[in-house]
PADRENDO-159449 format. One record per residue (C-alpha): residue number from 1; residue in one letter; chain; y, x negated, z negated. Coordinates in Angstrom, 1 decimal, m for minus. Example, Ala and Ser with C-alpha at 12.3 -4.5 7.8 and 13.67 -1.06 7.14 Angstrom:
BEGIN
rec k:1 r:a c:A yy:m4.5 xx:m12.3 zz:m7.8
rec k:2 r:s c:A yy:m1.1 xx:m13.7 zz:m7.1
END
This chain:
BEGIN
rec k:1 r:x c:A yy:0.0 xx:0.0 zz:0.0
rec k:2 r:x c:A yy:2.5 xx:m3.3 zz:m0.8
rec k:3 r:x c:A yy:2.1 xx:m4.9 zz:2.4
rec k:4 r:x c:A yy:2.3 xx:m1.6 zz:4.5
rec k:5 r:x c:A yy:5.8 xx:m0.3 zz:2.4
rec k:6 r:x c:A yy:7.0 xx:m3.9 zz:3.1
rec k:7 r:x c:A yy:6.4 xx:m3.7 zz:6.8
rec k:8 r:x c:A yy:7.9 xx:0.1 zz:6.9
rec k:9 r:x c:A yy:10.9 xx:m1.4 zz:4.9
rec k:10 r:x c:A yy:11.3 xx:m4.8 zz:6.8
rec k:11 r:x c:A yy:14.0 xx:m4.9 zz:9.0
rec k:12 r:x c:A yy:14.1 xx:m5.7 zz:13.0
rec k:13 r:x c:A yy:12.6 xx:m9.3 zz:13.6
rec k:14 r:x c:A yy:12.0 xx:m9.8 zz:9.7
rec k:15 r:x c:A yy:8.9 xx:m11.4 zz:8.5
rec k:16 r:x c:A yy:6.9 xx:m10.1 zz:5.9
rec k:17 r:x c:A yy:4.5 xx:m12.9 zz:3.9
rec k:18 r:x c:A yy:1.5 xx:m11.9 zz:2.5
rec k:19 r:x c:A yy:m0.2 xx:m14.0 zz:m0.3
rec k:20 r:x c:A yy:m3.6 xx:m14.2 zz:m1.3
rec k:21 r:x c:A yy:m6.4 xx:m12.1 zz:m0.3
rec k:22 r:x c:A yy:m6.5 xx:m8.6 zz:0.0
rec k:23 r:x c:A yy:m10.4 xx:m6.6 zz:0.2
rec k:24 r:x c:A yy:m9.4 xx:m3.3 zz:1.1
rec k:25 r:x c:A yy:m9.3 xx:m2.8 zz:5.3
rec k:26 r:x c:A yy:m5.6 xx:m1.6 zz:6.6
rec k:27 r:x c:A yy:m5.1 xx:1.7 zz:7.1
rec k:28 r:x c:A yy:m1.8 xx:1.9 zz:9.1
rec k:29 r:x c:A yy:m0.8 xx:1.7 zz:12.5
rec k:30 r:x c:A yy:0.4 xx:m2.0 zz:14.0
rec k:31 r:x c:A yy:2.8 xx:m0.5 zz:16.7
rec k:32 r:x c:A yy:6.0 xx:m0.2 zz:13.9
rec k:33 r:x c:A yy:5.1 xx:m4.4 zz:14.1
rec k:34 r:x c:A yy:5.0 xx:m4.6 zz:17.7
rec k:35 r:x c:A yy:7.8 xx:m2.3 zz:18.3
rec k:36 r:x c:A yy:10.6 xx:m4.3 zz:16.3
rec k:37 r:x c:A yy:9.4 xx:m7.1 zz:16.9
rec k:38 r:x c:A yy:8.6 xx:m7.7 zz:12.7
rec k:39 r:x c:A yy:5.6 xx:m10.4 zz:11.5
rec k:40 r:x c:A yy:3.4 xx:m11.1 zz:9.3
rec k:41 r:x c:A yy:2.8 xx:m14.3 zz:8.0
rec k:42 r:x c:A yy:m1.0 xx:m14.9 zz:6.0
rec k:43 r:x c:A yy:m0.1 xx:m17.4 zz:2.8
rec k:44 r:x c:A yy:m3.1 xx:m18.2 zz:0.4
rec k:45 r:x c:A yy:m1.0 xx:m19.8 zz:m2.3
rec k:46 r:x c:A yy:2.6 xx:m21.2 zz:m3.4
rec k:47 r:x c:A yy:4.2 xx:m24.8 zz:m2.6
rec k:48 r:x c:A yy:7.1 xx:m26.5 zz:m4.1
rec k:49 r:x c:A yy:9.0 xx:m25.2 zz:m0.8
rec k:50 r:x c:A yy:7.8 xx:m20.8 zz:m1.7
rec k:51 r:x c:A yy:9.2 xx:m21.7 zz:m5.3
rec k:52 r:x c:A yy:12.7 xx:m23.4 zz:m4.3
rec k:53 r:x c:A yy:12.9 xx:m20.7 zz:m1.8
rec k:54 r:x c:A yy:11.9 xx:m18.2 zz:m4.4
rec k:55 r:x c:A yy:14.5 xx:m19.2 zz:m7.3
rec k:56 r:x c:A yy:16.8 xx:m19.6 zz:m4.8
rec k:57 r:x c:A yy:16.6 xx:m15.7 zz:m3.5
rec k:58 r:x c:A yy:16.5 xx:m14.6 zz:m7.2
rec k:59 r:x c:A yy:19.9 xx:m16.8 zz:m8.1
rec k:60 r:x c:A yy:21.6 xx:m15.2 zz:m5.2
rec k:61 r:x c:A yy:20.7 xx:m12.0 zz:m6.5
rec k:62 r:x c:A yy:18.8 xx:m11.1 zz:m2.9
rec k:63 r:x c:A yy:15.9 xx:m10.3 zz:m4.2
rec k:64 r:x c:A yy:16.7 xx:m7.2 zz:m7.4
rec k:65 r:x c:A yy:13.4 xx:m7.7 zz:m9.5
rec k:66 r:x c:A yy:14.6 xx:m5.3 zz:m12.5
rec k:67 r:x c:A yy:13.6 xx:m2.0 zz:m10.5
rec k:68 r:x c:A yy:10.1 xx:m3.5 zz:m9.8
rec k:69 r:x c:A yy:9.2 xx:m3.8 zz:m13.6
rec k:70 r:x c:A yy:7.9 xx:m0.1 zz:m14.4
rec k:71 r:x c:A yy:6.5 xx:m1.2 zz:m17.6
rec k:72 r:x c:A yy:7.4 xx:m3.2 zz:m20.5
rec k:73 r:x c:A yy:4.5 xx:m3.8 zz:m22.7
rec k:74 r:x c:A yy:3.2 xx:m5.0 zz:m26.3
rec k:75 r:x c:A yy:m0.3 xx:m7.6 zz:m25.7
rec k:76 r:x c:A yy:m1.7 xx:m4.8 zz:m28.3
rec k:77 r:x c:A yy:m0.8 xx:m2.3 zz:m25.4
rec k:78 r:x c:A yy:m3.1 xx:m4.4 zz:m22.8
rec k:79 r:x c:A yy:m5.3 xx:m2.0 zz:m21.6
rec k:80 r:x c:A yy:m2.6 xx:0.5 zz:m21.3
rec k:81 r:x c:A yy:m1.2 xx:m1.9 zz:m18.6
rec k:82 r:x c:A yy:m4.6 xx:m2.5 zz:m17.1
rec k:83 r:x c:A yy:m5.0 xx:0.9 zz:m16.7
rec k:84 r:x c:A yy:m1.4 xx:1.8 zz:m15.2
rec k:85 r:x c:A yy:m2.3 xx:m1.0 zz:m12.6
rec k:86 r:x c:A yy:m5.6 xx:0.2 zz:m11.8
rec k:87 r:x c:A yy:m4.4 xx:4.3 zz:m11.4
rec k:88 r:x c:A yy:m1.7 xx:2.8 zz:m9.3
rec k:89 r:x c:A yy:1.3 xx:3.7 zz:m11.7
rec k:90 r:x c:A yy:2.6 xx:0.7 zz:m12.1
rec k:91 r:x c:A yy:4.3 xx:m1.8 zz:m9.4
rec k:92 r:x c:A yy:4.8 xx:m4.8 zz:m12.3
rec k:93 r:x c:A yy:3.4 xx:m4.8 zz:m16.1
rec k:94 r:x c:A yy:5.5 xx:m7.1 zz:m18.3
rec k:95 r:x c:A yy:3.2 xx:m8.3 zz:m21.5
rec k:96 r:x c:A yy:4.9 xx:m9.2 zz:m24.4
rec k:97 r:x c:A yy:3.3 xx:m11.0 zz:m27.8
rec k:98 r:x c:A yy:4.3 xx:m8.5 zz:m30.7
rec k:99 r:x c:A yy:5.5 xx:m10.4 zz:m33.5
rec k:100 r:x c:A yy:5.3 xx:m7.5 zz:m36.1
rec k:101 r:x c:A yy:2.0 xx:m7.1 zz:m36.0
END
């Protein structure tokens, strides 16, 4: 679902790059790809280069992060966020060590 909302929102001649391995089979149609001209670039891990880029994006404030953590999380909450990943309610779980307890 990531890498097919990423394509849908890419803009004309943009490049989408797609990390790691995904197991499911594609279920959308390539012709949005081919019609404006968008890519898609197969990655299977990070370099210095991905993480200078990727500091550098988030310093310039292109990249907004905030609206992509849904939930904020204590580690005694864990399977909570597991399971909010796993039903697909979650885009990114932040885990946090509870001091209180």
């Amino acid at each position: 679902i990531a890498l097919k909302q990423a394509i849908e929102m890419l803009r004309p001649n943009g490049e989408v790059v797609r990390v790691g391995m995904g197991f499911k089979p594609l279920d959308f149609s390539i012709n949005d790809i081919t019609a404006w001209n968008k890519s898609i670039i197969g990655h299977m891990a990070y370099d210095s280069t991905s993480w200078r880029n990727a500091i550098r994006l988030l310093a310039s404030g292109a990249i907004k992060v905030k609206p992509m953590i849904t939930h904020r999380i204590g580690l005694s909450q864990w399977r909570e966020g597991f399971d909010a990943m796993v039903d697909k309610t979650a885009i990114k779980v932040i885990m946090t060590y509870d001091f209180d307890e």
